[in-house]
C-alpha positions as CSV (number, residue, x, y, z in Angstrom):
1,X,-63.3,-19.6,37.6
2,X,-66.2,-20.6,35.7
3,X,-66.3,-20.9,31.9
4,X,-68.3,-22.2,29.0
5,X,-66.3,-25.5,27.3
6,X,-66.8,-27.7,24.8
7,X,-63.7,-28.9,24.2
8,X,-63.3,-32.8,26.1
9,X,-60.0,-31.7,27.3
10,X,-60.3,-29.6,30.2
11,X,-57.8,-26.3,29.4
12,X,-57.3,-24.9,32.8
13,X,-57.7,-28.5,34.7
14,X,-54.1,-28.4,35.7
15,X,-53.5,-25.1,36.7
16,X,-54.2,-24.8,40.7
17,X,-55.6,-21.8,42.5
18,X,-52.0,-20.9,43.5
19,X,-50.8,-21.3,40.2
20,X,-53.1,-18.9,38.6
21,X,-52.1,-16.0,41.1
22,X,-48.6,-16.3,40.1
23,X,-49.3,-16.5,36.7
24,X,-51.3,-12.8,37.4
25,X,-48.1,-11.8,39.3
26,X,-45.8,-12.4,36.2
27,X,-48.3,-10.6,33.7
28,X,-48.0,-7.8,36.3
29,X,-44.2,-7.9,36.4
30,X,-44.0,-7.6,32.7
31,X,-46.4,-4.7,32.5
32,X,-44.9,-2.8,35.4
33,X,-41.6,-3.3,33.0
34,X,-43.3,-1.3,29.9
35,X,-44.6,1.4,32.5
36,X,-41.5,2.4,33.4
37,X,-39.6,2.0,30.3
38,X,-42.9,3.8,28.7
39,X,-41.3,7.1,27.5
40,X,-40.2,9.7,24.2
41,X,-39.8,6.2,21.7
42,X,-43.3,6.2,22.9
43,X,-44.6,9.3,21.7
44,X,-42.1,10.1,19.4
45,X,-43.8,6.6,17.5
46,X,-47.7,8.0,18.1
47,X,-47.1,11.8,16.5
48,X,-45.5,10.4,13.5
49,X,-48.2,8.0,12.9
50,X,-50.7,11.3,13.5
51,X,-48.4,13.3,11.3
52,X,-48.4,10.4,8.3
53,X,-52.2,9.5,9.0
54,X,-52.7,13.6,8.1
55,X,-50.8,13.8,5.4
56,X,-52.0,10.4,3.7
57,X,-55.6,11.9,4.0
58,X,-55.3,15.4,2.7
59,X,-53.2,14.1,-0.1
60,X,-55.8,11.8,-0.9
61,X,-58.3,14.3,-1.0
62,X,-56.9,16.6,-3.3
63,X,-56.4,13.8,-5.5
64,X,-60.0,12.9,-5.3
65,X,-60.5,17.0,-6.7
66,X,-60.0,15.0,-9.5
67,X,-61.5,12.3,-9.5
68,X,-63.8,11.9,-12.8
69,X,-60.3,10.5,-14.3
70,X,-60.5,7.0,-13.4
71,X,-56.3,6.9,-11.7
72,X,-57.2,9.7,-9.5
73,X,-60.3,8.0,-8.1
74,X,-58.1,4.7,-7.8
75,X,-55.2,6.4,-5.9
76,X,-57.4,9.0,-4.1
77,X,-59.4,6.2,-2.4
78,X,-56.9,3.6,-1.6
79,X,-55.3,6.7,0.1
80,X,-58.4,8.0,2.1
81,X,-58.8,4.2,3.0
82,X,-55.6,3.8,4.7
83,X,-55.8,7.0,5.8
84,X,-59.2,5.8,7.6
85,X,-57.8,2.7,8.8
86,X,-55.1,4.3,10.4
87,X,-57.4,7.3,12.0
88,X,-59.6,4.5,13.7
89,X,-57.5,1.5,14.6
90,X,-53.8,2.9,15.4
91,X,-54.4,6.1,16.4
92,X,-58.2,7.0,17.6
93,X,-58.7,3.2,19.3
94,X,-55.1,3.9,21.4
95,X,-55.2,6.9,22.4
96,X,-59.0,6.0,23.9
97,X,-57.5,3.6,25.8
98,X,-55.6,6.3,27.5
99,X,-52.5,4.7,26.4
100,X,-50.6,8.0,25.4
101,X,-52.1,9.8,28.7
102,X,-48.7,9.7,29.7
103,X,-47.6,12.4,27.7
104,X,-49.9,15.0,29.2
105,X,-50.1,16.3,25.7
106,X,-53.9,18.1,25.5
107,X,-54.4,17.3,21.8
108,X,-53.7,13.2,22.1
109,X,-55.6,12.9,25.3
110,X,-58.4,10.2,26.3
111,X,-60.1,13.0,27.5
112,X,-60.0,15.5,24.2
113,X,-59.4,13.1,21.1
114,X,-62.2,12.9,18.8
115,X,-61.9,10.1,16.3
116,X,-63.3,9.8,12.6
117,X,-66.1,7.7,13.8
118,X,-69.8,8.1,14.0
119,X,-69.8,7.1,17.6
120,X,-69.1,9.6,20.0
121,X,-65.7,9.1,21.3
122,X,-67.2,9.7,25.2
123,X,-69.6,6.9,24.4
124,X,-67.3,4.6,22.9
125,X,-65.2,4.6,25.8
126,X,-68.0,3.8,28.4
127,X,-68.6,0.4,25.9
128,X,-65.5,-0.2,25.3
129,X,-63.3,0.5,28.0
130,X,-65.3,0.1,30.7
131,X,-67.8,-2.9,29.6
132,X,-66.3,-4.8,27.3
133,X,-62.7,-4.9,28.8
134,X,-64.4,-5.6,32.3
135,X,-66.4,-8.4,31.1
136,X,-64.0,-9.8,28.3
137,X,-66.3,-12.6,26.7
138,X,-68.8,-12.7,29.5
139,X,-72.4,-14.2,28.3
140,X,-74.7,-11.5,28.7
141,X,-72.0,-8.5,30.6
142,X,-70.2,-8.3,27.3
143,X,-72.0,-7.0,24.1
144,X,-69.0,-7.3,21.9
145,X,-69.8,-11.0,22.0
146,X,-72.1,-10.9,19.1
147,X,-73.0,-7.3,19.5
148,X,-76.1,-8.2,21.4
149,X,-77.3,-9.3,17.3
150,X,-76.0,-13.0,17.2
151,X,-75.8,-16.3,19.1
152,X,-72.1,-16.8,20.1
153,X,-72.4,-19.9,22.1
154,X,-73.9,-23.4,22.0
155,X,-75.2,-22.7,25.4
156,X,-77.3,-20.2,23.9
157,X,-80.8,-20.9,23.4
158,X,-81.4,-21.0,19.5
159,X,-84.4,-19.2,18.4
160,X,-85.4,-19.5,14.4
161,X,-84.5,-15.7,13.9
162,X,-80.7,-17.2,14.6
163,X,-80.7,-17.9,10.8
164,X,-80.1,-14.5,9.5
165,X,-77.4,-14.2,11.5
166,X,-75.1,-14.7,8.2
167,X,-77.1,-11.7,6.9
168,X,-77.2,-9.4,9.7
169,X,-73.5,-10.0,10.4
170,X,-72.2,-8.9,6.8
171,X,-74.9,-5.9,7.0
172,X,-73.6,-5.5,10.5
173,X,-69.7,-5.2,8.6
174,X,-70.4,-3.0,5.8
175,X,-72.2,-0.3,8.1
176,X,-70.0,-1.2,11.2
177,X,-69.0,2.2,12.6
178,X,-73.2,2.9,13.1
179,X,-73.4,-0.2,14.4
180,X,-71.0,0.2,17.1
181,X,-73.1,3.2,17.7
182,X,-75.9,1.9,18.0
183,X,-74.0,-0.5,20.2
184,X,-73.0,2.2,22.0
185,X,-76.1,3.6,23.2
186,X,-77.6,-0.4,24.3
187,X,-80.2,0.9,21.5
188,X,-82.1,-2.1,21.4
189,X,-82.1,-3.3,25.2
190,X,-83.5,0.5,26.1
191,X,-85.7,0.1,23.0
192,X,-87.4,-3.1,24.5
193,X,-87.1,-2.1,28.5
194,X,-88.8,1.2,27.6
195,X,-85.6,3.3,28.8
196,X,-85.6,5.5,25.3
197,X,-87.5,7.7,26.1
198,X,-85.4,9.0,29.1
199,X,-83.9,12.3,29.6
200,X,-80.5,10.2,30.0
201,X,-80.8,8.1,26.5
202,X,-82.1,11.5,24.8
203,X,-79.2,13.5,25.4
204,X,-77.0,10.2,24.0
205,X,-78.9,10.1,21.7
206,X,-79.0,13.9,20.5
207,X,-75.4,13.6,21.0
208,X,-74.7,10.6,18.3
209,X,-77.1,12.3,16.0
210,X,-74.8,15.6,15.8
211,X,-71.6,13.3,15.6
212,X,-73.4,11.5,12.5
213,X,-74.2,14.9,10.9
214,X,-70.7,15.9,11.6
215,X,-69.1,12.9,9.4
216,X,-71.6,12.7,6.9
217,X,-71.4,17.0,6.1
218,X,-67.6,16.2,5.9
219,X,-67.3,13.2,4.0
220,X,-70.7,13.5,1.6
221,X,-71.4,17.1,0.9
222,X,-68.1,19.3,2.0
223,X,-65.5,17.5,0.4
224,X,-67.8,16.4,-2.8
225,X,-68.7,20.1,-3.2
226,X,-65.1,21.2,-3.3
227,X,-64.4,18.5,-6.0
228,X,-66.9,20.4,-8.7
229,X,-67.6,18.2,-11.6
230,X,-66.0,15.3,-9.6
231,X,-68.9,15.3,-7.3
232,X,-70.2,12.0,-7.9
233,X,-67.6,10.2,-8.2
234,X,-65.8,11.9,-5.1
235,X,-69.3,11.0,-3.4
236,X,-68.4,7.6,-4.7
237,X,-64.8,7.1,-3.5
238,X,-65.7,8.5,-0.1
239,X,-68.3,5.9,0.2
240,X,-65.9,3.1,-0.8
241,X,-63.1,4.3,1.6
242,X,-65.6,4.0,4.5
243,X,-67.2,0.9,3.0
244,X,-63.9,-0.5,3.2
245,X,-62.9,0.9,6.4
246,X,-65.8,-0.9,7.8
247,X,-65.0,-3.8,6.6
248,X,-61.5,-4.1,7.9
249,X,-62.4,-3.1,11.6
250,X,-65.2,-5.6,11.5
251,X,-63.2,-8.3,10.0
252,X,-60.0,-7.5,12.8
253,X,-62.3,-7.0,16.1
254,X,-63.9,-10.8,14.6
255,X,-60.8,-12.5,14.6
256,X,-59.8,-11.5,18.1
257,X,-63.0,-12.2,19.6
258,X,-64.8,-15.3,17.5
259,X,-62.0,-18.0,16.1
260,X,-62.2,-21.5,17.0
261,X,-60.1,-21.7,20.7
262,X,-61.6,-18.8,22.1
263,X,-63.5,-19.4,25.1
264,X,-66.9,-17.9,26.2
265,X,-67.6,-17.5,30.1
266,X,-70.6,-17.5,32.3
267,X,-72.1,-14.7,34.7
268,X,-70.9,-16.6,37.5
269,X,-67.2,-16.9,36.2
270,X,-66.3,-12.9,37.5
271,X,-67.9,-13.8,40.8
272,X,-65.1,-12.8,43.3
273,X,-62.8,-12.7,40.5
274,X,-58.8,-12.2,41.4
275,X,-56.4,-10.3,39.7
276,X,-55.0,-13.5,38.0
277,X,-58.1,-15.0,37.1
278,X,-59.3,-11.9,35.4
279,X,-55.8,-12.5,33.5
280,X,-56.3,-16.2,32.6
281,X,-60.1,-15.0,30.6
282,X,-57.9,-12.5,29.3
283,X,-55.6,-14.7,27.8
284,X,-58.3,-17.6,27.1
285,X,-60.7,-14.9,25.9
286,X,-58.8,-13.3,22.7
287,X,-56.6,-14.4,19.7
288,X,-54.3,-13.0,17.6
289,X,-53.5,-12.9,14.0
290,X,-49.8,-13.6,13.0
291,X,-48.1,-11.3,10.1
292,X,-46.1,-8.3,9.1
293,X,-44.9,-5.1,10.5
294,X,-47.3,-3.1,8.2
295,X,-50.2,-5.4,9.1
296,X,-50.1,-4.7,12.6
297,X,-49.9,-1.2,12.3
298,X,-52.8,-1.8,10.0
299,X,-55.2,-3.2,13.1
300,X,-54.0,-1.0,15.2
301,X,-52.0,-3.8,16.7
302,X,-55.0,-5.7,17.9
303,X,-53.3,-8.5,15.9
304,X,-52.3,-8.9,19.2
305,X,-55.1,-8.8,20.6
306,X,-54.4,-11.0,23.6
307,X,-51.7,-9.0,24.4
308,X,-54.4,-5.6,24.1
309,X,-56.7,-7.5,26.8
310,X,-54.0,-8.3,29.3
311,X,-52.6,-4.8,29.1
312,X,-55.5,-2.4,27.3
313,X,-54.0,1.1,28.4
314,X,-49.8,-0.3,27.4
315,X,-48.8,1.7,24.1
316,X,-50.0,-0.6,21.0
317,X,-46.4,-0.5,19.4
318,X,-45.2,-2.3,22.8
319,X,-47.5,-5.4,22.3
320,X,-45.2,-6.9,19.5
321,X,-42.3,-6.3,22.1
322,X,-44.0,-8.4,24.9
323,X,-45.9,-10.9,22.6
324,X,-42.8,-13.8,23.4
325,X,-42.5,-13.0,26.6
326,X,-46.6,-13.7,27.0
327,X,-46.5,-16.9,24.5
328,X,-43.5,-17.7,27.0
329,X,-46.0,-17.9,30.1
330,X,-49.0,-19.6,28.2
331,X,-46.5,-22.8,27.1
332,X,-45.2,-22.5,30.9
333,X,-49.1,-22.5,32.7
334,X,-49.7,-25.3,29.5
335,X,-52.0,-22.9,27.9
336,X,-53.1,-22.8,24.4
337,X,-52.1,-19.5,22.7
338,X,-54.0,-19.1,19.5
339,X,-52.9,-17.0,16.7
340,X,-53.1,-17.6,12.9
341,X,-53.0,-15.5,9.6
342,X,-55.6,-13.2,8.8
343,X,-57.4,-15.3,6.3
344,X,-57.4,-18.7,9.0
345,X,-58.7,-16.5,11.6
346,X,-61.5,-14.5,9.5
347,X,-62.9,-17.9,8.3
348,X,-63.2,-19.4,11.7
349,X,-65.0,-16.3,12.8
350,X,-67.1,-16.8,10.0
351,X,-67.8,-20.3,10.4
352,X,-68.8,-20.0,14.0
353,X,-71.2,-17.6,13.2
354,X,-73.1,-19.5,10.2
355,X,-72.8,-23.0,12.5
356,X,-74.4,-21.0,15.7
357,X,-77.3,-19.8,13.2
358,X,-78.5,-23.5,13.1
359,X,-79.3,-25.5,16.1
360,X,-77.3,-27.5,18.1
361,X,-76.3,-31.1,16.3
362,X,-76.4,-32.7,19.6
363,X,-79.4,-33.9,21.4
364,X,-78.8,-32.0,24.9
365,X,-81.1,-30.5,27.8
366,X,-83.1,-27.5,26.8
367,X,-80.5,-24.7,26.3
368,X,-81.2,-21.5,28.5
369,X,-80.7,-17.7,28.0
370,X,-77.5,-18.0,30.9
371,X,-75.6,-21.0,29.9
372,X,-74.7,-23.2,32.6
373,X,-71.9,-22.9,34.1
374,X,-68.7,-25.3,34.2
375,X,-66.1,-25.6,36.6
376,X,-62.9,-26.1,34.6
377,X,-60.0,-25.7,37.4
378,X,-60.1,-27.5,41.1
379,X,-58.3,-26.0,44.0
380,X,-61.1,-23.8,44.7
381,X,-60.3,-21.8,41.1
């Protein structure tokens, strides 16, 4: 296994070939555990969160009718935030993941939910699911590492356009749902390889364009039109409750993917790849964020986001369940589990992506586009 370090203590050093495999074997035992215990708690807990997540958001809306009085706008759109929130992270993000499948219910289905999202939820999916799980922190196989818009690594060659990356990022935040469609449909690889103007890209691209007019007729002209003289200010607190919504997701998928102990991996690292050695960049990959009940349920439980990567398609309200039994296995294997309070974790993403705008403090051969790769484990890992 191949990955990118920088650390002078080797973390994987001590772990043999052998002792990875088992390691995968005991991840497996655990999730084979949820499968079969996987059952009504399950989808008793996903309908009421549907059921709330409804009821949150038309409440909010009718308050909003009434917006043009200042505690109606205050109530209405901390409400249709939540509401948001909860429509994107807990409930659209899981039940993508197929992890609700189980229930062979038609209307919470992988296959026929459509979230609150400008991305389309069949596109999504292909990025998501299939890319970015596959290729968890891979250097150019996984776009979620900087979203194809940033330098993640030291290894990275630094070009002068790195320095807006501050910029770009916080732009990238505030209008993150079009981002990630954009991200989506590799816009700016077929953009520069010429592939736009193919039948294939068209029809994704025809496809986000009807999914943005969807959202946008629902959340700036429908429901605005309905609120009469609160037009403006129901345009307003729509606009903020997305704003914010943005924000949040941004913020959450940042600190499971950028804080300081997360480890980046070169191309060559998922060359012949075993089952337990796609675990361990799992586990070395992600990090968590440590807090409440209600913040969990709040990120969709990606607070627990190492958990989500070892087990993507296990119900989100399970990951809490297992969390001790994985932070059991990293102090056994001598592995670092990193995990922190929202704030910590937000402000080392942060900080890693204004230090990787500059270049590198330390004289070192000229940096390429596919970082170099280093062999962290003997044994043959």
């Amino acid at each position: 296994m191949t990955v990118i370090q920088h650390k002078p203590v080797n973390p994987i050093a001590h772990l043999s070939a052998e002792d990875i495999e088992t390691l995968g074997k005991e991840l497996d035992a655990i999730r084979d555990r949820v499968l079969a215990e996987r059952g009504a708690s399950d989808a008793a807990y996903i309908r009421k969160v549907i059921k709330t997540q409804r009821t949150l958001e038309m409440g909010s809306r009718a308050v909003l009718l009434f917006s043009l009085f200042p505690p109606a706008w205050v109530v209405g759109t901390a409400g249709l935030t939540v509401a948001k929130i909860l429509e994107n992270m807990e409930i659209g993000h899981n039940i993508l993941h197929g992890q609700y499948d189980f229930m062979r219910d038609p209307k919470i289905h992988s296959t026929t939910w459509e979230w609150d999202h400008v991305s389309p939820a069949d596109q999504w999916k292909h990025s998501h699911n299939q890319l970015h799980h596959t290729y968890t922190n891979v250097l150019g196989k996984d776009n979620d590492l900087g979203y194809g818009i940033m330098r993640v690594d030291e290894d990275q060659k630094w070009y002068p356009m790195h320095l807006g990356q501050p910029l770009w990022n916080f732009v990238n935040a505030c209008f993150f749902e079009y981002g990630i469609a954009a991200y989506d449909l590799e816009l700016g690889r077929n953009l520069r390889k010429g592939r736009h103007k193919t039948p294939e890209f068209r029809a994704r691209l025809r496809a986000v364009g009807r999914k943005i007019r969807r959202q946008v007729l629902k959340d700036y002209v429908i429901h605005p039109l309905l609120s009469g003289p609160s037009f403006l200010t129901t345009l307003a607190a729509t606009f903020t409750a997305n704003l914010l919504r943005n924000l949040w997701s941004h913020s959450v998928i940042m600190c499971g993917h950028f804080p300081n102990g997360v480890e980046t991996f070169s191309k060559t690292s998922i060359e012949g790849e075993t089952r337990g050695e796609w675990y361990l960049r799992q586990m070395l990959g992600s990090a968590n964020i440590s807090g409440s009940r209600l913040m969990h349920i709040m990120t969709g439980n990606l607070s627990f986001q190492i958990e989500h990567h070892l087990f993507p398609d296990l119900p989100s309200k399970r990951y809490q369940e297992i969390a001790p039994q994985v932070r059991a296995l990293f102090d056994r294997y001598g592995l670092t589990y990193t995990t922190g309070p929202l704030p910590k974790q937000v402000a080392s993403a942060w900080w890693k992506v204004i230090r990787l705008s500059l270049p590198n403090r330390e004289t070192a051969p000229p940096a390429t586009d596919e970082p170099p790769a280093r062999v962290l484990a003997t044994s043959g890992v």
